[in-house]
One Martini backbone bead per residue (centre of mass of N, CA, C, O) as a GRO file, in nm:
protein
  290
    1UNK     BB    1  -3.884  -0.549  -0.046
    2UNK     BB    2  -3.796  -0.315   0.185
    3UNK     BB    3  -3.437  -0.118   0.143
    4UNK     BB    4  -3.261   0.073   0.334
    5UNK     BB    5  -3.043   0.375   0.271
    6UNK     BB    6  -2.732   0.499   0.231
    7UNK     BB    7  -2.586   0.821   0.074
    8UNK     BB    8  -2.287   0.840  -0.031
    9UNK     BB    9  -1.928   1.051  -0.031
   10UNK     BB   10  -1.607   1.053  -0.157
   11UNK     BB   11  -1.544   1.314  -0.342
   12UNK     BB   12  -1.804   1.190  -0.516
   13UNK     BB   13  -1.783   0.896  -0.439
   14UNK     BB   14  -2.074   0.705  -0.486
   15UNK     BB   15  -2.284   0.511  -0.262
   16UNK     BB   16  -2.493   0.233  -0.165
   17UNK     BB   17  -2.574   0.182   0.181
   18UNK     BB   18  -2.642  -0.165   0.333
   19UNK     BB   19  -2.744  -0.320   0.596
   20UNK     BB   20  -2.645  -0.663   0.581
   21UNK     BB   21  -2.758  -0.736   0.899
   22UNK     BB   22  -3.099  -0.699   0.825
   23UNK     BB   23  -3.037  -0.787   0.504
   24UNK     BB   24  -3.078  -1.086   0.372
   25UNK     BB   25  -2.902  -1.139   0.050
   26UNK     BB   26  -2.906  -1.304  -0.190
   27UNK     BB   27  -2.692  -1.320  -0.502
   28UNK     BB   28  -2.883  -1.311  -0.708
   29UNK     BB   29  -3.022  -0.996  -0.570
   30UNK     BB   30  -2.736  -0.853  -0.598
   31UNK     BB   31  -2.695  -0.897  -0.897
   32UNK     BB   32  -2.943  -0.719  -0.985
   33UNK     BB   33  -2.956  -0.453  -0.777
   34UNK     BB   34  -2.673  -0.304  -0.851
   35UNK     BB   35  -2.747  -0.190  -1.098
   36UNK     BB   36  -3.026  -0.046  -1.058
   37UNK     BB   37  -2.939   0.154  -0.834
   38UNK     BB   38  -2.748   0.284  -1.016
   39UNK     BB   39  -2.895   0.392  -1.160
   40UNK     BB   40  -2.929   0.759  -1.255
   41UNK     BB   41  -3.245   0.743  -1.419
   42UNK     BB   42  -3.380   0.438  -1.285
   43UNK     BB   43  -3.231   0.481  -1.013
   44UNK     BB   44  -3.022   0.637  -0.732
   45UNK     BB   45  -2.751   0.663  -0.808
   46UNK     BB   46  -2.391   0.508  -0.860
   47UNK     BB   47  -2.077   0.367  -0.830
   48UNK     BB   48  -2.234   0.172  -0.623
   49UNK     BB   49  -2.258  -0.103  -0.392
   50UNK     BB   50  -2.286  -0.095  -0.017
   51UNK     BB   51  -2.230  -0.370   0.248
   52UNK     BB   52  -2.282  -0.403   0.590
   53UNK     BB   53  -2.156  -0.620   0.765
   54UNK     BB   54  -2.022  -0.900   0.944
   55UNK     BB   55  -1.731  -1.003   1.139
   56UNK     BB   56  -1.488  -1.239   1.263
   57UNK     BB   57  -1.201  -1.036   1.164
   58UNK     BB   58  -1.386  -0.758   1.276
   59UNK     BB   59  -1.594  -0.560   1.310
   60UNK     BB   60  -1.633  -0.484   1.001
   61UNK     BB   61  -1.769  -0.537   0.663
   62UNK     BB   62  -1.690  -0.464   0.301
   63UNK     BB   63  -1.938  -0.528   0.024
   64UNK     BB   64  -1.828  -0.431  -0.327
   65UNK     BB   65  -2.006  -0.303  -0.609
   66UNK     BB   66  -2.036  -0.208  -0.892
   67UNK     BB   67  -2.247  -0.073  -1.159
   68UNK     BB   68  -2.198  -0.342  -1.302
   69UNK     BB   69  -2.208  -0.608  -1.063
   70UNK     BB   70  -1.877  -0.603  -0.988
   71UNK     BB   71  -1.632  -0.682  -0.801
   72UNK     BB   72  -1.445  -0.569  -0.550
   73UNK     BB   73  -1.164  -0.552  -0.330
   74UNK     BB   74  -1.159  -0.246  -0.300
   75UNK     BB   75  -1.211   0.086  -0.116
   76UNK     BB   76  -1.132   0.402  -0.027
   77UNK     BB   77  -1.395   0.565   0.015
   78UNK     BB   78  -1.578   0.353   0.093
   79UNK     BB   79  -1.451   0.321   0.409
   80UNK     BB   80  -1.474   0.577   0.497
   81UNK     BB   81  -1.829   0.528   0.483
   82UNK     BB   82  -1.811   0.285   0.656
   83UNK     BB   83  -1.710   0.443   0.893
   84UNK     BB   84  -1.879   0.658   0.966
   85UNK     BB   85  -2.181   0.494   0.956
   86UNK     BB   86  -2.082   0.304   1.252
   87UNK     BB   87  -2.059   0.604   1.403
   88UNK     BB   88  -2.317   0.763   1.360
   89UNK     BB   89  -2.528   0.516   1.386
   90UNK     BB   90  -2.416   0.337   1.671
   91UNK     BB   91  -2.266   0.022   1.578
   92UNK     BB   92  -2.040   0.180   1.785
   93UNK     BB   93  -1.796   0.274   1.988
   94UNK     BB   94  -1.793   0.634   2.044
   95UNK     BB   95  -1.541   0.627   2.235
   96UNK     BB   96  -1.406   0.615   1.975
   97UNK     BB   97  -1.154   0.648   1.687
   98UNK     BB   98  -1.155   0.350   1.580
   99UNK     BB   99  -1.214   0.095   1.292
  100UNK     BB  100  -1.232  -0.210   1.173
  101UNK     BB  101  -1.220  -0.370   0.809
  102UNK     BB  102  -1.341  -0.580   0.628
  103UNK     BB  103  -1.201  -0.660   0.286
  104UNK     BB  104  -1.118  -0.954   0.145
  105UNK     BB  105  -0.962  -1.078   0.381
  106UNK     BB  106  -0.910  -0.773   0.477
  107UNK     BB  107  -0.772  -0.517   0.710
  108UNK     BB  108  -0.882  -0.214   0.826
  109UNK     BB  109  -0.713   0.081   0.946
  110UNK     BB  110  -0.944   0.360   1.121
  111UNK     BB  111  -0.952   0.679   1.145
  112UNK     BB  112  -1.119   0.956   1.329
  113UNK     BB  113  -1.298   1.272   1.250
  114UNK     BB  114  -1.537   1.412   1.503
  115UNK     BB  115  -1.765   1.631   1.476
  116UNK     BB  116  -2.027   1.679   1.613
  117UNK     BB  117  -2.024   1.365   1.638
  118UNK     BB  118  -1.917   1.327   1.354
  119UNK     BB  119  -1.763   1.266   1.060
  120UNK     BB  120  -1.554   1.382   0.808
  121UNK     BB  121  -1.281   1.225   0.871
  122UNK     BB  122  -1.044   0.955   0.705
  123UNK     BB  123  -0.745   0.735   0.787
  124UNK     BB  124  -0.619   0.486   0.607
  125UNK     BB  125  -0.476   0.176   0.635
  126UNK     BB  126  -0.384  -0.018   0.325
  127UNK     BB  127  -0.096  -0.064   0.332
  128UNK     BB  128   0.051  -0.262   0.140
  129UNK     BB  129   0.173  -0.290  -0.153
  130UNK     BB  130   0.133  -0.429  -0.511
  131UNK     BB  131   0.431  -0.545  -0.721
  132UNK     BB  132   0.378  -0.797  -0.850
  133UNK     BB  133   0.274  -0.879  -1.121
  134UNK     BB  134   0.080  -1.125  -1.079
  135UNK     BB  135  -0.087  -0.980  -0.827
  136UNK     BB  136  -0.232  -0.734  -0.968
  137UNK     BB  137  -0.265  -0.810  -1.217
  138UNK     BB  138  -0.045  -0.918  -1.497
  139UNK     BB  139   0.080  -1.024  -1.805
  140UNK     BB  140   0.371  -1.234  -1.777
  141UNK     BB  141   0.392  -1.431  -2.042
  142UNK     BB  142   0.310  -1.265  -2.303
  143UNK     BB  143   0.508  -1.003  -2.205
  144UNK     BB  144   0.783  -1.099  -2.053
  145UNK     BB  145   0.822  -1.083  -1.770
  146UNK     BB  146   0.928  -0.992  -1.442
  147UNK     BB  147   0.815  -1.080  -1.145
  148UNK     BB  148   1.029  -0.918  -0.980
  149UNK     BB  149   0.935  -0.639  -1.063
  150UNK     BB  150   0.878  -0.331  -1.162
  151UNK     BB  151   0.609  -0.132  -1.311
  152UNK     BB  152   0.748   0.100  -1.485
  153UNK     BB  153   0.675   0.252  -1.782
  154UNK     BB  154   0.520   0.065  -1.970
  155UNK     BB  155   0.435  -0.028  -2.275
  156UNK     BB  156   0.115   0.005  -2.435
  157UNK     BB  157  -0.046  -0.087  -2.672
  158UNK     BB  158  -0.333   0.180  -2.878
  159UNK     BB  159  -0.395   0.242  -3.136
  160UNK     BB  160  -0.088   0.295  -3.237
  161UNK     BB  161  -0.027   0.333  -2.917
  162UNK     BB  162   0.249   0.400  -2.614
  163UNK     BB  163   0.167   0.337  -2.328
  164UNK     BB  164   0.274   0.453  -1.998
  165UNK     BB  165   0.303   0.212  -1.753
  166UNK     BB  166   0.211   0.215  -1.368
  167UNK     BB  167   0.189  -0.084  -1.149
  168UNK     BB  168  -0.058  -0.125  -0.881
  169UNK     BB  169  -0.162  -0.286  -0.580
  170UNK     BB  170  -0.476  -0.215  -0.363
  171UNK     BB  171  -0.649  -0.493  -0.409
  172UNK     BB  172  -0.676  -0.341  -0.695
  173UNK     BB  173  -0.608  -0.269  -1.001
  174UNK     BB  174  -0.337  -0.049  -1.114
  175UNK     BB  175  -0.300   0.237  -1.390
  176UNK     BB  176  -0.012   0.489  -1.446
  177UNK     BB  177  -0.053   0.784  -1.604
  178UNK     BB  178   0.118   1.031  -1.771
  179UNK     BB  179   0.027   1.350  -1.802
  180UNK     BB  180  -0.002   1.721  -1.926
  181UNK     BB  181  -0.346   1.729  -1.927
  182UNK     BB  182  -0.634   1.670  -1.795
  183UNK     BB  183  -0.868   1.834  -1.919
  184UNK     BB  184  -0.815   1.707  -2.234
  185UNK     BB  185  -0.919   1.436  -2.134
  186UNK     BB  186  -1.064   1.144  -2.366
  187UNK     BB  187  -1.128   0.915  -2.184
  188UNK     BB  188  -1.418   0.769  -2.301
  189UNK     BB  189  -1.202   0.648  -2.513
  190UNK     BB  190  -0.897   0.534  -2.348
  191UNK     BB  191  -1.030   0.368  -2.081
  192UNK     BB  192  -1.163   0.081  -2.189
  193UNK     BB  193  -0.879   0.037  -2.369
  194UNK     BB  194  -0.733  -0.037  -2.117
  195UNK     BB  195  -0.882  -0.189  -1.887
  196UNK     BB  196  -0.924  -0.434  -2.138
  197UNK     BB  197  -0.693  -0.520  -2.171
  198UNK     BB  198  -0.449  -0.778  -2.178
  199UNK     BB  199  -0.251  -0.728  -1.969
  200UNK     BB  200  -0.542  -0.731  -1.824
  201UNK     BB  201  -0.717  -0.980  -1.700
  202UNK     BB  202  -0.888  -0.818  -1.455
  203UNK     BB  203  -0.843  -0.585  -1.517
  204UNK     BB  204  -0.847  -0.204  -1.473
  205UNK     BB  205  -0.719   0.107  -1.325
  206UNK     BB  206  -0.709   0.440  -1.473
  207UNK     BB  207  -0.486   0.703  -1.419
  208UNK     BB  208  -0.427   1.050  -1.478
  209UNK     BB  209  -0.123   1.212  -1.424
  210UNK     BB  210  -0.055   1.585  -1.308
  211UNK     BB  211   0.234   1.683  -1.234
  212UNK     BB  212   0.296   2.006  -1.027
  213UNK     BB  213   0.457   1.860  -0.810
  214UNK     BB  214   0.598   1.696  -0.497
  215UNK     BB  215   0.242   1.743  -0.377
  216UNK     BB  216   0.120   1.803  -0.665
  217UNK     BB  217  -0.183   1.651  -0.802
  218UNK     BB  218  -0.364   1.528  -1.090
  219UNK     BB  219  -0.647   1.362  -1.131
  220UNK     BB  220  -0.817   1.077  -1.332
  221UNK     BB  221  -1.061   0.814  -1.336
  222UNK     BB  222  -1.072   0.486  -1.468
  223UNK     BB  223  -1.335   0.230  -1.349
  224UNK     BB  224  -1.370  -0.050  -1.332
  225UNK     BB  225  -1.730  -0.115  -1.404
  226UNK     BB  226  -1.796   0.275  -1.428
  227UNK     BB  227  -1.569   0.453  -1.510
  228UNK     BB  228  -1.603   0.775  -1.468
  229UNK     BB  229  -1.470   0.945  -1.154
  230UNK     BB  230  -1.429   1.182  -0.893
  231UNK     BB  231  -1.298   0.919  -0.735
  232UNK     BB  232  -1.009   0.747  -0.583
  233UNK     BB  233  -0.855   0.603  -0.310
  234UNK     BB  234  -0.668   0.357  -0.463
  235UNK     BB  235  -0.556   0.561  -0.689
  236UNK     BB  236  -0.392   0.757  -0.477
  237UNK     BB  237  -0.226   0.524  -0.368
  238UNK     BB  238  -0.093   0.412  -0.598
  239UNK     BB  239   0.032   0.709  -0.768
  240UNK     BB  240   0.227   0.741  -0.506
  241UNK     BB  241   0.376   0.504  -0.496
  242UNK     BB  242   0.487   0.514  -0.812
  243UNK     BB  243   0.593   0.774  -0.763
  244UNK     BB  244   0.822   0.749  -0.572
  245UNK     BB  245   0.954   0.520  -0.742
  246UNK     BB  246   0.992   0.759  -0.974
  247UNK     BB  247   1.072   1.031  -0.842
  248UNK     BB  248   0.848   1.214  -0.766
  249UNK     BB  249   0.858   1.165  -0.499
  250UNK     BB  250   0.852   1.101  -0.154
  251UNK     BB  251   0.855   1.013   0.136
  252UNK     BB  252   0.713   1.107   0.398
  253UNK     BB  253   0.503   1.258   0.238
  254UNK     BB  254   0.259   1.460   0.156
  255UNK     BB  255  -0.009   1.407  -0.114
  256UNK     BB  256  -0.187   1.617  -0.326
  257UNK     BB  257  -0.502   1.496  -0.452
  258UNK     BB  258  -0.691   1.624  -0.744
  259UNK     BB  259  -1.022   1.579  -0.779
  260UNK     BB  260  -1.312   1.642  -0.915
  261UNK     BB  261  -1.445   1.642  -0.601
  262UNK     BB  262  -1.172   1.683  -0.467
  263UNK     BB  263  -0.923   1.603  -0.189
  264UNK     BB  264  -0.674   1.378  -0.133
  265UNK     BB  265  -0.424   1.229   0.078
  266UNK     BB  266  -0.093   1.083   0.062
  267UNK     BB  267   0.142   0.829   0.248
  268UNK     BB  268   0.461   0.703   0.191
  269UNK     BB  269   0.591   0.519   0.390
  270UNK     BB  270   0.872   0.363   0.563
  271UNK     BB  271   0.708   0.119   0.648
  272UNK     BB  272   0.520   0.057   0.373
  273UNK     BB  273   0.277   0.221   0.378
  274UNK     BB  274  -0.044   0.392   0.259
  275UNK     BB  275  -0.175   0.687   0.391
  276UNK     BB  276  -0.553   0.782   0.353
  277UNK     BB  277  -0.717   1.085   0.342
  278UNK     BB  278  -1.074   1.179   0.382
  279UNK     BB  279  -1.366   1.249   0.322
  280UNK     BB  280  -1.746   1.176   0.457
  281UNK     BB  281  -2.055   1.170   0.327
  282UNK     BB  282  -2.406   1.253   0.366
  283UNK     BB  283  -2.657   1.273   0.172
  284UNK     BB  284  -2.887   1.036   0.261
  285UNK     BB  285  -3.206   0.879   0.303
  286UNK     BB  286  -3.369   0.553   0.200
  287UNK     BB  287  -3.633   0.383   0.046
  288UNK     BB  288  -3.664   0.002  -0.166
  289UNK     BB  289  -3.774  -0.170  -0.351
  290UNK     BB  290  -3.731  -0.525  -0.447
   0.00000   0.00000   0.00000
């Protein structure tokens, strides 16, 4: 089967996107192709592959599989970019500016910016974070947690060494740690051994967060089943809540968060909700045998 897609990207977070409703493949067939797709060296190269469904409950569905062939609840570029495509390509009314996407039984409501035809900005209504100890989930029977509680600055041992987290969940498990100085950080090290921690059922993605000021901080992000990529934006999601609630930053407030790829904005409001907005760009299109 040859199968058509476009290569995205948000802030260097990139995936192959491929539209859902043309190509019927079973799950056996996504679990094989999406690790050979994402390998950069015999693979088109990306942080995971993203499909674009039909929805019952939504405009469109995404469902969005990680480098290594498992599922992701929630990606904040990545939903970016799926609202892009289904803006750029007319396959919803172009003379909207906004448009529902359904990820795992939950809808994100997506405003649009459109220059020249075309998807720029998109800035995405994340909701509520997810703040209850079990539901992020975190280990709170071994750890003796109370769930009523925030996980702010709690320490886990990793190699006789006590990392304070601070955990949130925006449909995916975030921990997030304060360091002095993102450039010297060997990542590569100590990501894969938070990821794993026994903390994380089911496994985390980790944040590495240098606050800059109190609108301005810089982030490194370790994403379960992918590694260090260039953005995540349900990580600069998460790290905004957390500081928030740490007294880093304001309610109400835009932060501007720096990472590898580019800069996303994150605003946790005092509605409750958290918005993120950030570019959406298209690398290419091609097709692939299967």
């Amino acid at each position: 089967m040859k199968i058509e897609f476009t290569k995205m990207h948000g802030c260097g977070n990139d995936y192959v996107y491929i539209d859902g409703g043309r190509f019927e493949l079973d799950q056996a067939t996504k679990d094989r192709i999406v690790p050979a797709l994402s390998d950069r060296h015999m693979g088109i190269g990306s942080d995971g592959v993203i499909f674009i469904n039909p929805s019952d409950i939504a405009d469109f569905e995404m469902e969005m599989y990680n480098a290594d062939g498992s599922r992701s609840e929630m990606c904040g570029n990545g939903i970016r970019c799926v609202a892009k495509y289904v803006y750029d390509k007319g396959l919803m009314d172009r003379s909207k500016r906004s448009v529902d996407i359904e990820s795992f039984g939950k809808i994100k409501h997506i405003e649009l910016t459109v220059e020249n035809g075309e998807v720029t900005l998109a800035k995405v209504d994340m909701g509520d974070p997810i703040l209850k100890p079990s539901l992020i989930p975190v280990n709170t029977s071994e750890y003796d947690i109370d769930d009523t509680s925030v996980i702010l600055n709690y320490p886990i041992g990793v190699d006789g060494h006590a990392y304070d987290v601070s955990c949130v969940s925006m449909g995916n498990p975030h921990a997030i740690l304060y360091i002095d100085d993102t450039s010297g950080l060997k990542i590569e090290d100590i990501g894969p051994k938070l990821e794993t921690h026994n903390f994380f059922p089911k496994r985390a993605n980790i944040e590495f967060v240098q606050n800059i000021d109190r609108t301005h901080v810089k982030m490194r992000v370790w994403e379960r089943g992918t590694g260090e990529t260039l953005a995540c934006g349900t990580g600069c999601s998460a790290l905004t809540v957390a500081g928030v609630l740490g007294g880093h930053y304001d309610r109400d407030t835009d932060v501007d968060i720096e990472v590898l790829g580019g800069h996303i904005t994150v605003r946790y409001a005092s509605d409750g909700h958290v918005y993120m907005t950030g570019p959406a760009t298209t690398v290419y299109e091609g097709s692939v045998e299967i």
